[in-house]
C-alpha positions as CSV (number, residue, x, y, z in Angstrom):
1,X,42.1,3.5,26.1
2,X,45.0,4.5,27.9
3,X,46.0,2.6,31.4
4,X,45.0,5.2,34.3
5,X,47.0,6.3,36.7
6,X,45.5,5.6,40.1
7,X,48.5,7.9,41.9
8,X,50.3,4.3,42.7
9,X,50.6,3.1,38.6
10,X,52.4,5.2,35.5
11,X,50.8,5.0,32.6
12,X,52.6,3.0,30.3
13,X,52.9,5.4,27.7
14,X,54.7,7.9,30.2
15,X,57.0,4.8,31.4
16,X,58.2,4.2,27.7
17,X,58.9,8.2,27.1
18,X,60.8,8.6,31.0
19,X,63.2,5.3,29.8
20,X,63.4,6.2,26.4
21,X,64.3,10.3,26.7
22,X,66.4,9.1,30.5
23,X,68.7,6.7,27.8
24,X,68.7,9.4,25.4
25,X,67.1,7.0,22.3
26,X,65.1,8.8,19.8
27,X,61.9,7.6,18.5
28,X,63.6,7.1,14.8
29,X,65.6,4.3,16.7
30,X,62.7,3.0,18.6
31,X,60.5,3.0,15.1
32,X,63.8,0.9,13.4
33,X,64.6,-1.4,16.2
34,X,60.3,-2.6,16.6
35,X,59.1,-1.3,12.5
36,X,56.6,0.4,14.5
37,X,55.8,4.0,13.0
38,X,57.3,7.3,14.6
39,X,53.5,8.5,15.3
40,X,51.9,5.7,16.2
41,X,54.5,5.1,19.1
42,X,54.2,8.9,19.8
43,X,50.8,8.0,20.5
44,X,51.4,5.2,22.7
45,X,54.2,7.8,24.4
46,X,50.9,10.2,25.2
47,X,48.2,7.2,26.0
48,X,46.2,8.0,22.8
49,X,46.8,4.2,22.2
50,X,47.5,1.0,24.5
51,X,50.0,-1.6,22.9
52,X,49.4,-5.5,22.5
53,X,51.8,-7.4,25.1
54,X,53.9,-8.4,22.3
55,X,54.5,-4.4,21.5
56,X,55.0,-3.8,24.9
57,X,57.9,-6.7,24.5
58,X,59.7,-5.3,20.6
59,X,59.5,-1.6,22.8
60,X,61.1,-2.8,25.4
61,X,63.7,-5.1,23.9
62,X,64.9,-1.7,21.7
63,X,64.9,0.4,24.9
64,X,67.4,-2.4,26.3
65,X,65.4,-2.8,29.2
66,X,63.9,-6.0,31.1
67,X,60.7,-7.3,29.2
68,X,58.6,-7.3,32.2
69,X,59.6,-3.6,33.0
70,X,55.9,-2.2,31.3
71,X,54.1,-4.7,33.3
72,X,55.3,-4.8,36.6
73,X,53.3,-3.8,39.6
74,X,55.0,-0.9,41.9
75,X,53.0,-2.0,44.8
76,X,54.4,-4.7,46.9
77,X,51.1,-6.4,48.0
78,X,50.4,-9.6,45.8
79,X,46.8,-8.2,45.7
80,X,47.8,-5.2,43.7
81,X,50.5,-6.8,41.6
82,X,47.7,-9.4,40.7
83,X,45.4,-6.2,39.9
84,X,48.2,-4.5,37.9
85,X,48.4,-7.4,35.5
86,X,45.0,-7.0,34.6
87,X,45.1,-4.3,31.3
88,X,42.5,-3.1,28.9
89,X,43.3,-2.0,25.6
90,X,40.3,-0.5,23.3
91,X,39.4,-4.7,21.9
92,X,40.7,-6.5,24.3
93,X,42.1,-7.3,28.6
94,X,44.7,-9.3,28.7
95,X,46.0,-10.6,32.6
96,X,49.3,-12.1,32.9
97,X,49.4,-15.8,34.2
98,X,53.3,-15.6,34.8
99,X,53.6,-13.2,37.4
100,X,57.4,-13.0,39.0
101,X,58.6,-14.3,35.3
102,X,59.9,-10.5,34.2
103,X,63.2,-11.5,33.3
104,X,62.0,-15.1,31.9
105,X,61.7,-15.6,28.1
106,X,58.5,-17.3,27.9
107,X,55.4,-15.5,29.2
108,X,51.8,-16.4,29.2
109,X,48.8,-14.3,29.1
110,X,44.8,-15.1,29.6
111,X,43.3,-12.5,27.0
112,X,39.9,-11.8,26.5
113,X,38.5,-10.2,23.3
114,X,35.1,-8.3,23.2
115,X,32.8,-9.8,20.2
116,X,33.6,-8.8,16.7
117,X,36.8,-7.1,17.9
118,X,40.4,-6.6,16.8
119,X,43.0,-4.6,18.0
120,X,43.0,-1.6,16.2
121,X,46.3,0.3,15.1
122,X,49.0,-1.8,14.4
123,X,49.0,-5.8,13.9
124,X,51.5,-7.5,16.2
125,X,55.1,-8.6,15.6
126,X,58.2,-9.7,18.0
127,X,61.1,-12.1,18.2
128,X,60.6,-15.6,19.0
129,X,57.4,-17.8,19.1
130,X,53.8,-17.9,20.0
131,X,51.3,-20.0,21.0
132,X,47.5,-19.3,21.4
133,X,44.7,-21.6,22.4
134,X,41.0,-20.9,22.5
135,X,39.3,-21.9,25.6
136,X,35.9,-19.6,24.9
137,X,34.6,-18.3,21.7
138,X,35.8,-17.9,18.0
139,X,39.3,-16.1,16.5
140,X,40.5,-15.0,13.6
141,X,44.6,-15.1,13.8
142,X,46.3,-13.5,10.7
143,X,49.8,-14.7,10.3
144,X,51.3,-12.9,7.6
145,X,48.7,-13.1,5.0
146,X,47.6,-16.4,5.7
147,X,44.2,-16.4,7.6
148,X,43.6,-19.0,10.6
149,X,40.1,-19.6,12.0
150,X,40.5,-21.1,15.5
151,X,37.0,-22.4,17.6
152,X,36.9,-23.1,21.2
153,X,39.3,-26.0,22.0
154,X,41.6,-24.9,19.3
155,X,45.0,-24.1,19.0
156,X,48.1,-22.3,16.9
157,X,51.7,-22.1,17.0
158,X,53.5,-19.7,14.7
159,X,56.8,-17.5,14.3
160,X,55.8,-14.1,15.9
161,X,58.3,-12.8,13.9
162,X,55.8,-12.3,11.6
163,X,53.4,-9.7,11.6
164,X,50.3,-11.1,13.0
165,X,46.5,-9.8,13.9
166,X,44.2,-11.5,16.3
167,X,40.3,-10.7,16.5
168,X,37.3,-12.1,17.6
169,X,34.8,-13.0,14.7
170,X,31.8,-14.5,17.0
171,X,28.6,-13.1,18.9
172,X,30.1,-13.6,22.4
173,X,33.9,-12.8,24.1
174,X,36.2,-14.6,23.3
175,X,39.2,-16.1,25.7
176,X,42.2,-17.2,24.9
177,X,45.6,-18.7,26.4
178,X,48.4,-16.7,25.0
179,X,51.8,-18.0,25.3
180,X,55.1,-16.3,23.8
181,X,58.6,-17.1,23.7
182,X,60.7,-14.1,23.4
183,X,64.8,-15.0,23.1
């Protein structure tokens, strides 16, 4: 599910291709700078498909813009901004709990998973460190190949330099305290 434009939001899809085509940086480079595939970021570029934060973070690192750019409100009312930080992806919302911290390298995010859910596509991967803690429900985090089962109360800290999937393997939504450190 793509982010819809309300007349006061871009998509962020359309953001990445207007910065990306504006600095003149082909999707080859984009796809070598994140080791995201050339058609699955074309299909972020056209809103077939919403990326995880941490996506949103390698595209924008390769794109040499500010890390926040893709999730910054336009609107100047808190309200909206507040509203704006708020996403859906197909699996999963995820709301930002460091608003104003844009140009900060640690960012946290409360992120809520639908039952028996994953994000579909790609699994996750960017610079630095993360940290998640379950505050509702049970996840499954993948680091690499190495499977972590996290319940309620529980928490993980890992490289997220290494590819990584996150899914919900109980009966009810999951909710989660997601924390990452990008240098």
């Amino acid at each position: 599910m793509a982010v819809k434009s309300t007349g006061k939001l871009t998509p962020v899809g359309k953001k990445i291709k207007k910065v990306r085509t504006e600095k003149d940086i082909t999707l080859e480079r984009v796809a070598n700078e994140t080791g995201y595939a050339v058609d699955y970021l074309k299909s972020v570029e056209s809103g077939k498909e919403m990326p995880p934060v941490g996506a949103l973070l390698q595209i924008a690192k390769a794109l040499e813009i500010d890390t926040g750019f893709f999730l910054r409100e336009q609107e100047s009312s808190m309200k909206e901004r507040v509203k704006q930080y708020t996403k859906r992806t197909d699996a999963y919302a995820y709301e930002t709990l460091t608003p104003g911290a844009e140009n900060k390298h640690l960012k946290a995010f409360r992120v809520t998973i639908d039952p028996k859910e994953k994000h579909t596509g790609v699994g996750y991967q960017h610079e630095g460190e993360e940290f998640n803690y379950v505050l509702k429900g049970k996840v499954e985090v993948v680091v690499g190949d190495h499977v972590n089962t996290l319940n309620e109360g529980e928490s993980l800290h890992f490289n997220s330099a290494i590819k990584h999937q996150l899914r919900n393997i109980g009966e009810e939504p999951a909710e989660l305290i997601v924390v990452i450190y990008n240098p």
